[in-house]
C-alpha positions as CSV (number, residue, x, y, z in Angstrom):
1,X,119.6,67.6,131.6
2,X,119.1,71.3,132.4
3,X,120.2,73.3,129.2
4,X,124.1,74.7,129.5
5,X,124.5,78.2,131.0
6,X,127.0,80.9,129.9
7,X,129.0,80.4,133.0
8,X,129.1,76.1,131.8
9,X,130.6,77.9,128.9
10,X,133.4,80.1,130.5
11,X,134.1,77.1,132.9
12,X,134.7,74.9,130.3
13,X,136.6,77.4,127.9
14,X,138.5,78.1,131.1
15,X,137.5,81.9,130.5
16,X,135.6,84.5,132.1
17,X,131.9,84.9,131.6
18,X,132.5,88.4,129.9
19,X,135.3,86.9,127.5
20,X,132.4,84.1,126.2
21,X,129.9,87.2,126.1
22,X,132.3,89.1,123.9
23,X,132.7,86.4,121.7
24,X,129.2,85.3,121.2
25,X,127.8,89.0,120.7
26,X,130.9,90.5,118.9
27,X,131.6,93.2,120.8
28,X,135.0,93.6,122.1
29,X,138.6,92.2,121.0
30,X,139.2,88.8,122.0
31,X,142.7,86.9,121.0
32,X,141.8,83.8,117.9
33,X,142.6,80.9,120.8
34,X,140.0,82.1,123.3
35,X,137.1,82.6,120.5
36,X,138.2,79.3,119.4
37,X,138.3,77.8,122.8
38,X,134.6,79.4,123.7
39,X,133.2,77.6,120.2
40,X,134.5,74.5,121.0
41,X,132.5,74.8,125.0
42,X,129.3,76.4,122.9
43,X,129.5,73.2,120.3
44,X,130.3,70.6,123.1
45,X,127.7,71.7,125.5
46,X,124.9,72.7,123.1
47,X,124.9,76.0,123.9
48,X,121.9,78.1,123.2
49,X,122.4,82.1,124.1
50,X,119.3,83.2,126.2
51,X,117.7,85.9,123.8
52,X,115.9,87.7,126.9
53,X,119.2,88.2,128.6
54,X,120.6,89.0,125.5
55,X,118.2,92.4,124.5
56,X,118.8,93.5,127.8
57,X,122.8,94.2,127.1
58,X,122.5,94.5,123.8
59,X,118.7,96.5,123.1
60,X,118.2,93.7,120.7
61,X,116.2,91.4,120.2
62,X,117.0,89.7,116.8
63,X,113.1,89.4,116.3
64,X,111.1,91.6,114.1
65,X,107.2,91.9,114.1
66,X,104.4,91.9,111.3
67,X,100.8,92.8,111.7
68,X,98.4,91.9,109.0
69,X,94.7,92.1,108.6
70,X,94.1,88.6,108.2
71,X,96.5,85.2,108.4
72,X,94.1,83.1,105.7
73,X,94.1,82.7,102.0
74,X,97.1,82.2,99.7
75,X,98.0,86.2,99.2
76,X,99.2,86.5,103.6
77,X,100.7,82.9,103.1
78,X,102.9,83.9,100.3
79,X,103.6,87.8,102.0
80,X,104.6,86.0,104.8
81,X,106.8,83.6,103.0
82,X,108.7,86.5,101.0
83,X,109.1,88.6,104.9
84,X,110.4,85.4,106.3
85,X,113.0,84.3,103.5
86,X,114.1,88.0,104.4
87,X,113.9,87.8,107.7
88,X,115.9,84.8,108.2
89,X,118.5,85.8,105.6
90,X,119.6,88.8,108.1
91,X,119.5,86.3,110.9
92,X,116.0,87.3,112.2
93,X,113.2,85.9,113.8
94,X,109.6,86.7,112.7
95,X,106.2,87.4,114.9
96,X,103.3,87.4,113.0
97,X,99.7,88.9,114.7
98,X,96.8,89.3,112.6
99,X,94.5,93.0,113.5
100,X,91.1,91.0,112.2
101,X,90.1,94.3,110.5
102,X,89.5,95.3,113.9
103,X,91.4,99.0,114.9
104,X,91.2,97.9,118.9
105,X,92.9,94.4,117.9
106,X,95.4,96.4,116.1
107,X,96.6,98.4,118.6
108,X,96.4,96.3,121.2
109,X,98.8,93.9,118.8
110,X,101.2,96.9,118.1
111,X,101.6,97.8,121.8
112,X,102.1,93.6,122.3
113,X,105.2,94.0,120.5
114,X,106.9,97.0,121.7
115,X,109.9,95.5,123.8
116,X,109.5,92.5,121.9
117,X,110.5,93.1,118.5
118,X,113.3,95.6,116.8
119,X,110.5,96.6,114.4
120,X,107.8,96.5,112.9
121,X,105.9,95.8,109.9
122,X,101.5,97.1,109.6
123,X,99.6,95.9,107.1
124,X,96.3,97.6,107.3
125,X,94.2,98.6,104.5
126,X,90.8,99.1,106.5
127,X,92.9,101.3,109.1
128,X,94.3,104.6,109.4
129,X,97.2,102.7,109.9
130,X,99.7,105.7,109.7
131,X,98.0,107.2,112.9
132,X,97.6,103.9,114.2
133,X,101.2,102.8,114.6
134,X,102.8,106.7,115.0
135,X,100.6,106.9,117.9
136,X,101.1,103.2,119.4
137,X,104.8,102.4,118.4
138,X,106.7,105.1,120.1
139,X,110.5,105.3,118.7
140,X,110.1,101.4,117.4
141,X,110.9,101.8,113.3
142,X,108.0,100.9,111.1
143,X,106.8,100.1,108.0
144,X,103.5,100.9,106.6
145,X,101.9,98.5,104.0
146,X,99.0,99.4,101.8
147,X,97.6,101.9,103.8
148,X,97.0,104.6,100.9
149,X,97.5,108.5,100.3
150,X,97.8,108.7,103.6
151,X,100.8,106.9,104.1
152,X,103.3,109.0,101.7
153,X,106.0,110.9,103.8
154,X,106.5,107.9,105.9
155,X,108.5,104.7,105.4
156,X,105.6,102.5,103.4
157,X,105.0,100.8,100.2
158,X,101.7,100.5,98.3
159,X,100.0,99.2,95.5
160,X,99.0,101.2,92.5
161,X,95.7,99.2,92.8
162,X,93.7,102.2,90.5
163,X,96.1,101.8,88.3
164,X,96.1,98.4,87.7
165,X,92.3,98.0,87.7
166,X,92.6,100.7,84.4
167,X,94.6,98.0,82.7
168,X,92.3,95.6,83.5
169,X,89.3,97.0,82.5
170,X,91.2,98.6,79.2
171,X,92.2,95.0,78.6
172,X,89.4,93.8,78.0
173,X,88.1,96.5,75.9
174,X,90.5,96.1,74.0
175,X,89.1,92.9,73.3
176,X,85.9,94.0,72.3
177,X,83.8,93.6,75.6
178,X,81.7,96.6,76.9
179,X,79.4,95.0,79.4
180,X,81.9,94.8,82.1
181,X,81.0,93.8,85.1
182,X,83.3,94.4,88.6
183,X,83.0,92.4,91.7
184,X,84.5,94.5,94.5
185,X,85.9,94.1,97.4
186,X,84.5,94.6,101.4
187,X,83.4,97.8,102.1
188,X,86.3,100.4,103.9
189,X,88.9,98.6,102.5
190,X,91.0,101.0,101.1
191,X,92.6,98.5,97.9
192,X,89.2,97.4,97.2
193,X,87.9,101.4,96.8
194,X,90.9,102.2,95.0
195,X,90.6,98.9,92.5
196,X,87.0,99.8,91.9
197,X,87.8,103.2,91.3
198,X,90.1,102.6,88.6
199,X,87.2,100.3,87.0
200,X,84.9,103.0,87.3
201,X,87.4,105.5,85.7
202,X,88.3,103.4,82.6
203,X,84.6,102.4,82.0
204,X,83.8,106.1,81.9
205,X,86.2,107.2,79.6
206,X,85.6,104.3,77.4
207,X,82.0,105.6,77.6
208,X,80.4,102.6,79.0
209,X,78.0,102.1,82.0
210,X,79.9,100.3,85.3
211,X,78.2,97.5,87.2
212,X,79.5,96.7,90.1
213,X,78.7,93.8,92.7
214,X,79.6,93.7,96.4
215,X,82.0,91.2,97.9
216,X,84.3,90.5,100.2
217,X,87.9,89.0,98.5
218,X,86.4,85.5,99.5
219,X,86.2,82.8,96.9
220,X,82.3,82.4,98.2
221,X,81.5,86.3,97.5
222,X,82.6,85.9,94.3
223,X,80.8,82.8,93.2
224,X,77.5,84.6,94.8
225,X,78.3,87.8,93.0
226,X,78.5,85.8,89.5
227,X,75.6,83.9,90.3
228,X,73.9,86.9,90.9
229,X,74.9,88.7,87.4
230,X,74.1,85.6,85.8
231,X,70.5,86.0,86.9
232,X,69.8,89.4,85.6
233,X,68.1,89.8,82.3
234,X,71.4,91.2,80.5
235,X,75.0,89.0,81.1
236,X,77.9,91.2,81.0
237,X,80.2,90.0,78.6
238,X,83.3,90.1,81.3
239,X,83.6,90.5,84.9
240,X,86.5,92.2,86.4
241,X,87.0,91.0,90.1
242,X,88.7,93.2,92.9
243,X,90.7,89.8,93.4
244,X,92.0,86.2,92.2
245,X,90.0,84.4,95.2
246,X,86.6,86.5,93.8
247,X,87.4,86.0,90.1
248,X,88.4,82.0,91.1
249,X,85.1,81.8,92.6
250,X,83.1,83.4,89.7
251,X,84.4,80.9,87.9
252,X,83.2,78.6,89.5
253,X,80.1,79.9,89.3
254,X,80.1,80.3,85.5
255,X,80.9,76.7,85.3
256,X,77.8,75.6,86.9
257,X,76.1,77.7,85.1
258,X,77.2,76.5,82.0
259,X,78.7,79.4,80.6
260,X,82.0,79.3,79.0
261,X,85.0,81.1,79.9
262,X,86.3,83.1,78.0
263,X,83.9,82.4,74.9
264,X,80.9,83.8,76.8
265,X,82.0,85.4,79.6
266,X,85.9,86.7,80.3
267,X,87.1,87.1,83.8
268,X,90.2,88.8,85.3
269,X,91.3,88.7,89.0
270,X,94.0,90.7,90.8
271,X,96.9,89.7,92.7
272,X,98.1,86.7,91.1
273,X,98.0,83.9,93.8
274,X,100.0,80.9,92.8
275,X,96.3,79.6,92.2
276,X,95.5,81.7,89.8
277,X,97.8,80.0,87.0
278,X,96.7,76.4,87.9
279,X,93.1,76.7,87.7
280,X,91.5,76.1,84.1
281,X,91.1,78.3,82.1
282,X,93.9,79.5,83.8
283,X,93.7,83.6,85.3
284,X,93.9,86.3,83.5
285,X,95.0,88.7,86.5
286,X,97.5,91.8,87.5
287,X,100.3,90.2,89.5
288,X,102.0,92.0,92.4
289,X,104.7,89.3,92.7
290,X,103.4,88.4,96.1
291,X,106.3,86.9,97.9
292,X,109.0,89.2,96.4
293,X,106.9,92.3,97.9
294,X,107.2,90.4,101.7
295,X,111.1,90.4,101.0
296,X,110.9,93.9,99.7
297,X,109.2,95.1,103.0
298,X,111.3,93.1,105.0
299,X,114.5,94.3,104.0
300,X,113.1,98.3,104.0
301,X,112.4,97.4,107.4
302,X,116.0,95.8,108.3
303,X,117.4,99.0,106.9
304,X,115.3,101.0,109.3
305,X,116.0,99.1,112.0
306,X,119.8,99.7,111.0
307,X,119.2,103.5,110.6
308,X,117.7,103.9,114.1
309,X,120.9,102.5,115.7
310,X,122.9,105.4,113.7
311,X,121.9,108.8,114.1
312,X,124.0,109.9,111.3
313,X,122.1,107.7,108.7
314,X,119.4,109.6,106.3
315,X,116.0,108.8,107.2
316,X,114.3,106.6,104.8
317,X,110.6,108.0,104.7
318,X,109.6,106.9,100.7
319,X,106.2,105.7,100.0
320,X,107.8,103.1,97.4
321,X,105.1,102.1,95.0
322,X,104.3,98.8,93.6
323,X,103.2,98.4,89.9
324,X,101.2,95.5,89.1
325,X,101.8,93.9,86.0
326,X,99.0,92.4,83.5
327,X,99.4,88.7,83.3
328,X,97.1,87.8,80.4
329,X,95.9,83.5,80.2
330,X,93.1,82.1,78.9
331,X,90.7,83.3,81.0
332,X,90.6,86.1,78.6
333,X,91.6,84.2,75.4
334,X,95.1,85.7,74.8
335,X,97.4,83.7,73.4
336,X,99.5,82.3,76.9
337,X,101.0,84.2,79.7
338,X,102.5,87.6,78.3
339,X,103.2,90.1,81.2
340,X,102.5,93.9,80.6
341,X,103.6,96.9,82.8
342,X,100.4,99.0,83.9
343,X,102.9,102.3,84.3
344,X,102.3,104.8,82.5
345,X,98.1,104.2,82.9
346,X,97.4,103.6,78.5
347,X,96.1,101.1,77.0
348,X,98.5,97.9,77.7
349,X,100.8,97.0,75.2
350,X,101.0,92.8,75.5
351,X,104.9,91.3,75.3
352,X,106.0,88.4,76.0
353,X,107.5,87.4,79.2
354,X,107.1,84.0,80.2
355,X,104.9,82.1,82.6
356,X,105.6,82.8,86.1
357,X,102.6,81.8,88.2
């Protein structure tokens, strides 16, 4: 059978088409029989309103956009599940593009969407990406995600990933470690420069030497990195890695190798992937609070989207930044699962908060 049109509707409501248009988009009075006779005709005939036709009379589309650098690994899964609980809760529908690290995949994904979506979120830490969507997204709102410094003035939200490296590395100083090892992440990346960074930075003012390994935030570059340090003629005694996938695979690695963890070597990741409290010993790690941070985004973006359609709303152009929080397991030996602000950046006090991985 050929789906029901709005005009199957009117006839069968006994309407006009514009009556079972006001009534299904909102706009305009209609008297409580006729909405109830145009429900009944959308209910009986399985009405579905054509969304197409819709943004044409209405300039909406109901349908909101995210670009991010990559779609594989736990950290996008859970983004994406936090934007689309969001998303769905305001009755929106969610298109997801990944830029591939690559600035001419990027834009060719942002101008994709224009005419598609109401707005638009960027993720895109190896990318200008304030230039990158003011210059490609015309009038569309957008929000910018983890794109640094040079994101403040405009609607974004970032990480304080210096920040929560310093608790990190001050963690496990204050543990008694000083050969503390960091396995960073891909080059350009702007969260992997800031996280190693703030390793560097507390290492210095604890008047110790940094080490630091390349790799790329894959579980493989870390398990080469470890294997690596394992094979020079000094072992650190802990190894700070730019994030959980890394640390998850240095594990590995010091598993193989026969080295314990934490009694030899200690190990911290960043992020806090659902992983990273399952694996044994379980992660020591900075949690963002993945999935909450997609919501957040997601409804920043809904209120954008809601500010362009009124020109007497204030503009909402804050750089909101994210604090991670020290999560210390066994990976490190603490006693299980406190949680510790990194904000103000001192030396972590540990209380207890409950497991929440």
């Amino acid at each position: 059978m050929k789906p029901a049109t709005i005009r199957d509707v009117a006839e069968r409501a006994q309407v006009s088409v514009a009556s079972v248009s006001r009534v299904l988009t909102g706009a305009g009075a209609v008297t409580e029989p006729t909405r109830l006779k145009v429900m009944e005709a959308v209910e009986a005939l399985s009405y579905v309103p054509h969304s197409g036709a819709r943004s044409l009379s209405t300039s909406r589309t109901d349908t909101v956009g995210v670009i991010l650098p990559d779609l594989f690994g736990e950290f996008f899964s859970e983004l994406i599940r936090g934007m689309d609980l969001a998303a769905r809760a305001n009755g929106l529908h969610l298109i997801v593009s990944s830029s591939h690290d690559d600035a001419s995949v990027a834009a060719a994904a942002i101008r994709s969407m224009r005419g598609r979506v109401d707005g638009l979120i960027v993720l895109s830490p190896h990318l200008d990406s304030a230039h990158l969507a003011a210059n490609l997204a015309g009038r569309l709102p957008v929000l910018l995600m983890n794109g640094g410094a040079n994101d403040a003035g405009r609607p974004s939200m970032v990480v304080d990933n210096l920040g929560g490296a310093v608790a990190a590395v001050e963690h496990l100083l204050s543990l008694g470690h000083r050969r503390i090892a960091h396995i960073g992440g891909p080059t350009g990346n702007l969260e992997a420069r800031e996280r190693r960074e703030g390793y560097v930075q507390a290492m210095a003012s604890a008047g110790q030497t940094p080490q630091v390994v390349a790799g790329d935030f894959t579980q493989v570059s870390g398990h080469l990195a470890a294997t690596a340090l394992l094979a020079e003629g000094v072992r650190p005694e802990a190894i700070f890695a730019g994030n959980d996938m890394m640390a998850i695979g240095a594990l590995v690695a010091l598993q193989e190798a026969g080295v314990r963890c934490p009694e030899d070597v200690a190990l911290v990741g960043f992020d806090d992937v659902p992983i990273a409290g399952l694996v044994r010993p379980a992660l020591t790690t900075l949690r963002i609070d993945i999935a909450e941070t997609g919501r957040r985004a997601m409804e920043r973006l809904v209120g954008l989207i809601a500010a362009a359609a009124n020109p007497d709303a204030d503009p909402d152009d804050a750089c909101e930044t994210i604090r991670p929080q020290l999560v210390v397991r066994q990976s490190t030996g603490g006693r299980p699962h406190p949680v510790v602000d990194t904000a103000p950046r001192v030396a972590p006090t540990q209380a207890s908060n409950g497991e929440n991985a």
